[in-house]
C-alpha positions in Angstrom: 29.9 -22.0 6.6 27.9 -24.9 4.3 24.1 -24.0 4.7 21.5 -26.4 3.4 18.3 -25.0 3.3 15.2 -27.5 2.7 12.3 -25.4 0.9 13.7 -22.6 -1.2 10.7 -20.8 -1.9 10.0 -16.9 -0.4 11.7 -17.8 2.9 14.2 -19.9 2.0 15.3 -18.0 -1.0 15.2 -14.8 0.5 17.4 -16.3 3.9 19.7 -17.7 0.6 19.9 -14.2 -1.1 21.0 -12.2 2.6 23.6 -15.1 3.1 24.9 -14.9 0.4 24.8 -11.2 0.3 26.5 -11.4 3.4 29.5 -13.9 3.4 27.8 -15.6 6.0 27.0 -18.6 4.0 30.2 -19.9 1.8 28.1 -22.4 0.0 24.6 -23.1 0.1 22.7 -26.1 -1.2 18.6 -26.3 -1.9 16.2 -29.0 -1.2 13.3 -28.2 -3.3 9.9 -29.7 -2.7 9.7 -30.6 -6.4 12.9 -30.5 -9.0 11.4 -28.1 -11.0 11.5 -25.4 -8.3 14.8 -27.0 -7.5 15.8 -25.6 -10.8 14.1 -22.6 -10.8 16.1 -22.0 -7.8 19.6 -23.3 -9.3 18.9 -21.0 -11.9 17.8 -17.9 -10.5 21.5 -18.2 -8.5 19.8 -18.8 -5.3 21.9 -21.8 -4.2 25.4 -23.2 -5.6 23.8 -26.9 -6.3 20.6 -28.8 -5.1 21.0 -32.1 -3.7 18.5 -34.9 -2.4 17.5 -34.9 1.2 20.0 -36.7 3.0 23.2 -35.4 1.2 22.1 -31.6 1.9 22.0 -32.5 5.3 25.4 -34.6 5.6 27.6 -31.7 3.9 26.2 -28.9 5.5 27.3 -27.2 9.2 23.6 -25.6 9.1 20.4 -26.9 8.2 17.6 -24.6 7.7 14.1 -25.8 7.3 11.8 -23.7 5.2 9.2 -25.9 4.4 5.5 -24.8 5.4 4.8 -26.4 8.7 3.0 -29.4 8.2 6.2 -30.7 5.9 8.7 -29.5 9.1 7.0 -31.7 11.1 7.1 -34.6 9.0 10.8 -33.3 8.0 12.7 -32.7 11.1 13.3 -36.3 12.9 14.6 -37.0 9.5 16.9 -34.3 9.1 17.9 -35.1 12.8 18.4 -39.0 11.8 20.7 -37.8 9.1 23.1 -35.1 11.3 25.9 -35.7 13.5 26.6 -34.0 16.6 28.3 -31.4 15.3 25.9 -29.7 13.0 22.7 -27.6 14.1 19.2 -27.3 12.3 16.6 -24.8 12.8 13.1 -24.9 11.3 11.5 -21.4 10.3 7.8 -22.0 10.7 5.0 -20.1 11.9 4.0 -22.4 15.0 6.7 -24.2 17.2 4.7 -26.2 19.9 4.0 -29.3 17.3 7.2 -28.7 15.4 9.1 -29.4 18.7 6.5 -32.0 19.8 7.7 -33.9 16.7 11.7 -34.0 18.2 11.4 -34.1 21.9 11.8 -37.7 22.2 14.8 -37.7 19.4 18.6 -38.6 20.4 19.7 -35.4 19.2 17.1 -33.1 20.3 19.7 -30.9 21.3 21.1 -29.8 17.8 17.7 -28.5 17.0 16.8 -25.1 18.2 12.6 -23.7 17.1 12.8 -20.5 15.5 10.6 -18.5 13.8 11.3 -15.4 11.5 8.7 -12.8 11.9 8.9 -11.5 8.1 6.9 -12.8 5.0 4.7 -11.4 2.0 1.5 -13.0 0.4 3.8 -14.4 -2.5 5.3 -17.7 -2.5 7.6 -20.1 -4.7 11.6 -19.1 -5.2 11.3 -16.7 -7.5 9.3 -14.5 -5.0 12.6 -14.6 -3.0 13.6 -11.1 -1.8 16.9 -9.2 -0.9 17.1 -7.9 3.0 13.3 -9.5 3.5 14.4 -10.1 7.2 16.5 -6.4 7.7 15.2 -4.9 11.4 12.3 -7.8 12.1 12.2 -10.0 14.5 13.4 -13.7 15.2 12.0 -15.7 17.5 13.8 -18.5 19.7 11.7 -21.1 21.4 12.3 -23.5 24.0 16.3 -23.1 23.8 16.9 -24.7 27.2 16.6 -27.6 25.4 18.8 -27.0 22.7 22.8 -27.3 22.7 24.2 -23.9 23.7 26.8 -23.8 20.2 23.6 -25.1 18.4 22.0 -21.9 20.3 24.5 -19.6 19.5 25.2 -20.8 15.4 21.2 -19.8 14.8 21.5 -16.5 17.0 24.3 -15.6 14.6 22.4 -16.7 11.5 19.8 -14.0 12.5 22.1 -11.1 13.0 23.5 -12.1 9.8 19.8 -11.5 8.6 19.6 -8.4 10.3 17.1 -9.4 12.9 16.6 -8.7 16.3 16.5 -11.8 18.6 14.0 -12.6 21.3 13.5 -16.1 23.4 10.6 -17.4 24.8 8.1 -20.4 25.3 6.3 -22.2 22.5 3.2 -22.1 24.2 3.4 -18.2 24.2 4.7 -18.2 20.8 2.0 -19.4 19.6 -0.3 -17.7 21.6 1.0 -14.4 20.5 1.9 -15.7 17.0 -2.2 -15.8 16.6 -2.7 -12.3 17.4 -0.5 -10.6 15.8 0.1 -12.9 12.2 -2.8 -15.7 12.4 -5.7 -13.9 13.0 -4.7 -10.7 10.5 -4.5 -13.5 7.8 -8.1 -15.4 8.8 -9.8 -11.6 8.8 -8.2 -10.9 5.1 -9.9 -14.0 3.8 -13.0 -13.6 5.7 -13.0 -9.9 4.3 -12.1 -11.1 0.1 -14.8 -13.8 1.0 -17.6 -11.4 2.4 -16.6 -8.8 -0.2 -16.5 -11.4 -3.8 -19.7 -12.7 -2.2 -21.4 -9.6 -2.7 -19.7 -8.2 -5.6 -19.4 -10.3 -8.3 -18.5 -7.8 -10.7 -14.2 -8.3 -10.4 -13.9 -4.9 -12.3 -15.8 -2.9 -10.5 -14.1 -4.3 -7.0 -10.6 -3.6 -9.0 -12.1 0.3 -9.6 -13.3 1.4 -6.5 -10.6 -0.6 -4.0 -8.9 1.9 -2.2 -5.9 1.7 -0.2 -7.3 0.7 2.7 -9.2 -2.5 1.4 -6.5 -3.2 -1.2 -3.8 -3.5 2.4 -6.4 -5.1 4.2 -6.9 -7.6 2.0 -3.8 -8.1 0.6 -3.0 -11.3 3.1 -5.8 -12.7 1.4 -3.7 -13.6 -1.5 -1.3 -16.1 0.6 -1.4 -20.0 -0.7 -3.0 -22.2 1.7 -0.6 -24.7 1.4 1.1 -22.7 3.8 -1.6 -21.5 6.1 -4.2 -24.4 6.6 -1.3 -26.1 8.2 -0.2 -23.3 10.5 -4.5 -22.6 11.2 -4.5 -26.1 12.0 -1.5 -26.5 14.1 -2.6 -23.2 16.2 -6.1 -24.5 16.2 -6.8 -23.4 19.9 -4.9 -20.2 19.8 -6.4 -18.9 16.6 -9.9 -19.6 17.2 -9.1 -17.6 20.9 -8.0 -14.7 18.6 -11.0 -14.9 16.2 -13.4 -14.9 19.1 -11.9 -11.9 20.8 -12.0 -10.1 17.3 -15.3 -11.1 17.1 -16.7 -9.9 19.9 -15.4 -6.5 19.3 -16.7 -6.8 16.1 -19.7 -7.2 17.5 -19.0 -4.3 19.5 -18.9 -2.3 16.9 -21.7 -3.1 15.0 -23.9 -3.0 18.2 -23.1 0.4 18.6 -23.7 1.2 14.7 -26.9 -0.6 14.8 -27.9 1.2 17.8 -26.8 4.1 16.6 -24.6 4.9 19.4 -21.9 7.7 18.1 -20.3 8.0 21.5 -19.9 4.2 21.7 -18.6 4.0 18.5 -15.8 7.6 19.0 -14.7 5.2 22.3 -13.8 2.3 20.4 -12.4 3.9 17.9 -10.0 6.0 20.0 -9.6 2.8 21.8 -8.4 1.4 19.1 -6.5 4.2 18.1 -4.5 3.7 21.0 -1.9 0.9 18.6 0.0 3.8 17.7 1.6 3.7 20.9 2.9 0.5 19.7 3.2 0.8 16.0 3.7 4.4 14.8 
């Protein structure tokens, strides 16, 4: 199978490395979002050739967009004006109701199918590209009633390819969930490096006494925002439901500290303790 993938940086380069790695992908061609991570790409043996827009999506049987999600938006009814209706595209962004919003209306809808790879690290650009970045997580399919079944099933097999388990569901609950469990972890790590360089404006002494738990906690906070003011502001509503229910528990918490209310506080902490059910 051709693959062209449009935005070879950590997601797109690691999906490039597995399919390779795989035989899934017999040739694959980049669309960088500036030639000299085109080249950095090309070079670091990522993809076979890079090509300009409309010729990587012409030659290819699959079109992967790995742009961050403001660019998919503005992307996709291009790619879709360029395809025939043979070919499939899939977009891997964090938020799918305004990616699809952007193609319901378009002739070929159908060849499109939302997904969204839940896998990632705080490092962008193609040379953060990783091997088996996808192995055991999970893909998310949105909305696929409206997407050609063999458009469907080419994307399904992409992500086994990848080593993912696939779910369906809704955008609207994609994205609901999509704030809990991604969006809000990454607007608490900046709030947390924001509160914590506020206070400490000594770097070196943060570096010395950062333990494990603030260095993990934090760690998010290191992600570009040129990839997450776009998905904050495409999940405006669901985030800011997920930063308000994390604030009032917050506030919880420090209402019982203030107070201090030990039995309060044991309770929600065993409450909370109660996510290893979930994730051991």
């Amino acid at each position: 199978m051709h693959v062209s993938i449009i935005g070879i940086g950590l997601i797109g380069g690691s999906v490039a490395r597995d399919l390779r790695r795989t035989g899934f992908a017999t040739r694959i061609t980049g669309v960088g979002s500036t030639p000299e991570r085109a080249q950095i790409a090309l070079n670091l043996g990522l993809v076979d050739r890079t090509a300009p827009l409309e010729v990587a999506v012409r030659e290819a049987d699959l079109i992967i967009v790995a742009t961050p999600v403001d660019r998919i938006v503005k992307l996709l009814p291009k790619v879709l004006d360029f395809m025939n209706d043979r070919q499939t595209v899939t977009d891997m962004g964090s938020t799918k109701g305004a990616v699809i919003d952007a193609v319901r209306q378009h002739l070929r809808r159908a060849r499109f199918v939302a997904s969204h790879p839940m896998a990632g690290t705080e490092n962008s650009g193609p040379s953060s590209a990783l091997d088996r970045l996808f192995d055991g997580k999970v893909a998310v399919l949105c909305n696929v009633q409206e997407s050609a079944p063999d458009a469907v099933s080419c994307v399904e097999q992409l992500y086994t390819a990848l080593g993912m388990r696939v779910v369906r569901m809704d955008a609207a609950t994609h994205d609901l969930h999509a704030a809990y469990v991604s969006h809000l972890s990454h607007a608490v790590s900046y709030a947390l490096a924001l509160a914590t360089l506020s206070k400490e404006q000594d770097d070196e002494a943060i570096f010395t006494l950062a333990g494990g738990g603030f260095a993990s906690t934090v760690r998010l906070a290191k992600s570009a925002p040129e990839t997450w003011v776009p998905i904050f502001t495409q999940n405006r509503e669901s985030v800011l439901n997920a930063i308000d229910a994390f604030s009032r528990k917050l506030a919880e918490l420090r209402s019982s500290l203030d107070a201090g209310d030990e039995t309060q506080l044991r309770r929600l902490i065993e409450e909370a303790n109660r996510i290893r059910r979930i994730l051991p």
